[in-house]
N, C-alpha and C positions, 0 to 999 in steps of 0.2 A: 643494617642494610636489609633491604625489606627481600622476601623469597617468592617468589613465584608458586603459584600450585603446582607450576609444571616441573619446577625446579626442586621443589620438595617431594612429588611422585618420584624424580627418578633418581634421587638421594635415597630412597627409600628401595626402591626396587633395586640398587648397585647392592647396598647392604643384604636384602635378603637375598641375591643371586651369591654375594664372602658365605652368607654363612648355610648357607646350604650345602647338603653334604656330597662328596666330590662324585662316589659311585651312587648317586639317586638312580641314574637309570635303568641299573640293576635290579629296580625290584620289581617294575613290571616284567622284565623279564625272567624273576625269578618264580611271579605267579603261573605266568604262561608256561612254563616248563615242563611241569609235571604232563598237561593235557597236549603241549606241541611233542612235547618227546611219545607217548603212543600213538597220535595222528603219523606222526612222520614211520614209528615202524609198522604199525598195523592200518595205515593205509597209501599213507605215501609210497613207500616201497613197494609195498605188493603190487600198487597200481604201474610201478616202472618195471616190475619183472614182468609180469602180465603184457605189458607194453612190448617189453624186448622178444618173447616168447613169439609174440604177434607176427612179429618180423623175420621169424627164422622157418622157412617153407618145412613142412612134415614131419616136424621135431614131434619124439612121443617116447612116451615115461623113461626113463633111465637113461633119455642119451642127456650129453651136455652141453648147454652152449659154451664154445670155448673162446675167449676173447682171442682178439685177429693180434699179432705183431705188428709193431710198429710199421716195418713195411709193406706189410696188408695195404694201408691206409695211400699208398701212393695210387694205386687204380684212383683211387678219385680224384687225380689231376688230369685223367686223362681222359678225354672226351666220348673217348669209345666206347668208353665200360659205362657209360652212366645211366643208356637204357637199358642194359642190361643188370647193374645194379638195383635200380629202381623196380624193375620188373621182380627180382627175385625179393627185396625186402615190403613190395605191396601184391605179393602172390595171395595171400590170404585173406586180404581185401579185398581181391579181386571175385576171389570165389564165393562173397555174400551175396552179388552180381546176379549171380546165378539165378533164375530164374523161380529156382525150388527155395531154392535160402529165401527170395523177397516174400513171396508168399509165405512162408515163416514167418517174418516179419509185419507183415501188415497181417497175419493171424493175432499175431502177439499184441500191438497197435488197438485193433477190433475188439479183442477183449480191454483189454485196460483204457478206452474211450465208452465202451459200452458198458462196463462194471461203474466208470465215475458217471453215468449221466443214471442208471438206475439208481445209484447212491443217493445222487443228488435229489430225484424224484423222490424216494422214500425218506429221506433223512429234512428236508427241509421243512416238512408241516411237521411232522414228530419235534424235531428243536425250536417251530416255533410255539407246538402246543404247550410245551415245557416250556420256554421262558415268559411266556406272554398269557397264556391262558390257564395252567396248571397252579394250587396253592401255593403260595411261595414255600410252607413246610414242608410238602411231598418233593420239590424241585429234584433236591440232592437227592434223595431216595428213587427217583426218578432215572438220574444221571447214571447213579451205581446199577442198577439195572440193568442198560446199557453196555456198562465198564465190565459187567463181572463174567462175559465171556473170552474177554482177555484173559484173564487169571487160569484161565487154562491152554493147554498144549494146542496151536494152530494145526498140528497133526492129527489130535484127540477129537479136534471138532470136525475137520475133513473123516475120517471115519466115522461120525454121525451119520454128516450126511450121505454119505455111502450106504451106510446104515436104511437111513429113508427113502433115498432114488434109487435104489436097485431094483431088479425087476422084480422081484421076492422080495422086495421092502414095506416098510409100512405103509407108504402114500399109494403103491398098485393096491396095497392089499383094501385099504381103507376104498377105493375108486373103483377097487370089485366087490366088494361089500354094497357097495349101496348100487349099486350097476352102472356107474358113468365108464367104466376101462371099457364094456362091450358099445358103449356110443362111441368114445375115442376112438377102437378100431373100427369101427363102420361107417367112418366119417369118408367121404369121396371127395379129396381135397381137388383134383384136378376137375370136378364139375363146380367147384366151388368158385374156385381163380376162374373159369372161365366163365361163369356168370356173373364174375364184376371186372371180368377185362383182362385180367392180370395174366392171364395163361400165357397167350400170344407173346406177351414183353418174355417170360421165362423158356418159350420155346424158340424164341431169338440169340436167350445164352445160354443154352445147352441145357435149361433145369426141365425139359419135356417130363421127362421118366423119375423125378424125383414121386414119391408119396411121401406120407405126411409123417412118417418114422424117419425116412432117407434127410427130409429138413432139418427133423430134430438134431438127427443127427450132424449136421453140416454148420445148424447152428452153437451148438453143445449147451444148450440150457444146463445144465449141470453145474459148469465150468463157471456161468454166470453167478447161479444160486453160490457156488462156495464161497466165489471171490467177493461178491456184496458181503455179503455174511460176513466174513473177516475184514473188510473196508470200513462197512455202516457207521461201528461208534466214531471211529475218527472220526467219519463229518459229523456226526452228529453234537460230539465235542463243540471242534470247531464252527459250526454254524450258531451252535446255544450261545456260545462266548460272543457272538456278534448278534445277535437276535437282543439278548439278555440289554446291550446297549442302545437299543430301538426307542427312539426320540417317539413317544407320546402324542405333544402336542403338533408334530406334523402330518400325523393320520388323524388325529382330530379336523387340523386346520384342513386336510384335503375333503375332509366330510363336509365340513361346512360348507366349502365351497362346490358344494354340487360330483364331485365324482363318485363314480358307482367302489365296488370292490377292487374289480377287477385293474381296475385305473390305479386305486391307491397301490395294492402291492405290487404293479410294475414302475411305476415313476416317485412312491414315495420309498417304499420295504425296500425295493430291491438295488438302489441308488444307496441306503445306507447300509447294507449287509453285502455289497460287491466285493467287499477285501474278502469278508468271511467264504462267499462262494469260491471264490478264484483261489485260496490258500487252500479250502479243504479239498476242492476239485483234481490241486496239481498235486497234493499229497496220496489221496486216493489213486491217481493216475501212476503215477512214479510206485506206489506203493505195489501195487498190482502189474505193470508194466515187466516188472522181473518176478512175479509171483511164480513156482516152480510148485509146490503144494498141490493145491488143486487142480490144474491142467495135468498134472501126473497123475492123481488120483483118482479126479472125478471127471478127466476127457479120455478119448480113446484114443485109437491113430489119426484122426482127423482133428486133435487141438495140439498139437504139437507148436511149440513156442519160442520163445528165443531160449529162454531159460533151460528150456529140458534139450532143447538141442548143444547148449552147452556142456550140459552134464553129461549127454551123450559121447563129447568130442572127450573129454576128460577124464570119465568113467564107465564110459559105454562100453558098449562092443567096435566103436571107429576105431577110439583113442588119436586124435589128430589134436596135440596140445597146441601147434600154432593156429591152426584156424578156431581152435577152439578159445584163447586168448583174443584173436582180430574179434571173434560175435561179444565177446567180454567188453572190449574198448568200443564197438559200436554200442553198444547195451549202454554204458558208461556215459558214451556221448548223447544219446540221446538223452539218458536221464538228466546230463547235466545241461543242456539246452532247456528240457523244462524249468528247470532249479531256477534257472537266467530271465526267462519269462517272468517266475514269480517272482524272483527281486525287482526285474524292472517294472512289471504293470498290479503285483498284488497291494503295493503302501499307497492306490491311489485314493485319495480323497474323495469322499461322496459329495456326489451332488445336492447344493441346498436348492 
């Protein structure tokens, strides 16, 4: 009797579905174990104490939260309690609100937007000199370069730069040496901005009486220098990794046909190294976005951030561990809103 292909597949497939072994599925689960079991205590958990912390108004070091009796739990059938429930388990959310907290926050924001696009500015002609224009034997030697201020302490190098931007550091001392510090302080920024407009628009929001130290200050160059510095290699990593796969004959083919430079690296380069920009961009951003380091070291009271205000509520002088947990889970959420970003729009496809 003649068999079917179709009939001989699934003769086939019945047999090997007998003799396959019963507990198979145990062994992906027996790989993932090791790494799901310290996800789950070293960050799952924390993340739901953290969480619970959040929710308990003015909790601070030694007291306990003590879980409710069973009868506890009736108040929530009852219609009455429930603004008033909610009010007291989003009290510490409520006080990020606050007008001083937001400002916090969009300091915090300001830097780690401003750290990724100087990143970006400096790290992408450096990763395309190195993959495209540099000997391919220098490359790696290139790379480590780069890599080998990781190999030291991110604290070690924040005291460099300390080191250098201090008023008695080396960069005053060097900008007094040659006489630029005595131009710097002689400069009349407020005749400056008003000889190309600008004055007027800052005396609209309150910056009349700023001079050009009170700027510095407000902008905290400092705080920028540290955080590039410790951001840089990542991109520049990740930009080489995608530069290094840079198609050839389509900046050829766009010469040929008549476009200038300028044309090819925006509609040919940058259409094939989008993934690379957008993954190093949100890693640099996230990276620095909870940076605690540098804003402590190398800002004053005017860079005050999400981060140091955390450490504040927890080992400060506050000690308010639930709001100090609610700026954690916002901290949290925003990072993980970029993460979400990057899964959805960083695997996309270049444009041919």
């Amino acid at each position: 009797m003649y068999n079917s292909p179709t009939n001989s597949f699934k003769k086939n497939a019945e047999i090997e579905r007998h003799n396959r072994p019963k507990f198979q599925w145990l062994e992906p689960l027996l790989l993932l174990a090791p790494s799901g079991i310290w996800l789950l205590l070293f960050l799952i958990l924390p993340t739901l104490i953290i969480f619970e912390l959040s929710l308990v108004p003015g909790i601070r070091p030694g007291e306990i939260v003590n879980p409710g009796k069973i009868s506890d739990y009736s108040q929530f059938f009852n219609p009455q309690n429930w603004q008033n429930i909610w009010q007291s388990l989003t009290l510490n959310y409520a006080r990020i609100l606050d007008p001083l907290y937001l400002q916090v926050i969009k300091r915090s924001l300001f830097f780690a937007i401003g750290t990724t696009v100087i990143c970006l500015v400096l790290a992408f002609p450096v990763a395309y000199w190195i993959a495209q224009l540099a000997p391919q034997r220098w490359r790696n030697l290139f790379l480590l370069g780069f890599v080998l201020p990781l190999w030291t302490s991110s604290l070690l190098r924040t005291y460099a730069w300390i080191t250098i931007l201090r008023p008695t550091g080396l960069l005053n001392t060097v900008l007094d040496s040659i006489g630029l510090q005595s131009i710097f302080d002689s400069i009349d920024l407020e005749t400056i901005l008003d000889r190309i407009g600008l004055q007027t628009i800052f005396d609209s929001i309150g910056l009349e009486t700023l001079n050009l130290q009170q700027i510095l200050d407000l902008l905290n160059p400092a705080v920028f220098i540290g955080m590039s510095y410790s951001a840089l290699p990542y991109m520049v990593l990740i930009l080489y990794a995608s530069l290094e796969k840079l198609d050839q004959r389509l900046l050829e083919a766009a010469a040929d046909l008549g476009a200038n430079p300028l044309q090819v690296f925006w509609k040919v380069t940058v259409p094939q190294v989008i993934t690379g920009i957008t993954a190093s961009s949100f890693l640099v951003f996230i990276t620095t976005l909870g940076d605690f380091v540098n804003p402590e070291l190398l800002g004053g009271p005017s860079s005050m951030t999400v981060a140091r205000l955390i450490y504040n509520q927890f080992l400060g002088a506050t000690q308010n561990w639930g709001f100090g947990s609610a700026l954690s889970m916002t901290l949290i959420m925003l990072v993980s809103i970029a993460i979400a970003v990057l899964i959805k729009f960083g695997e996309t496809k270049p444009r041919r």
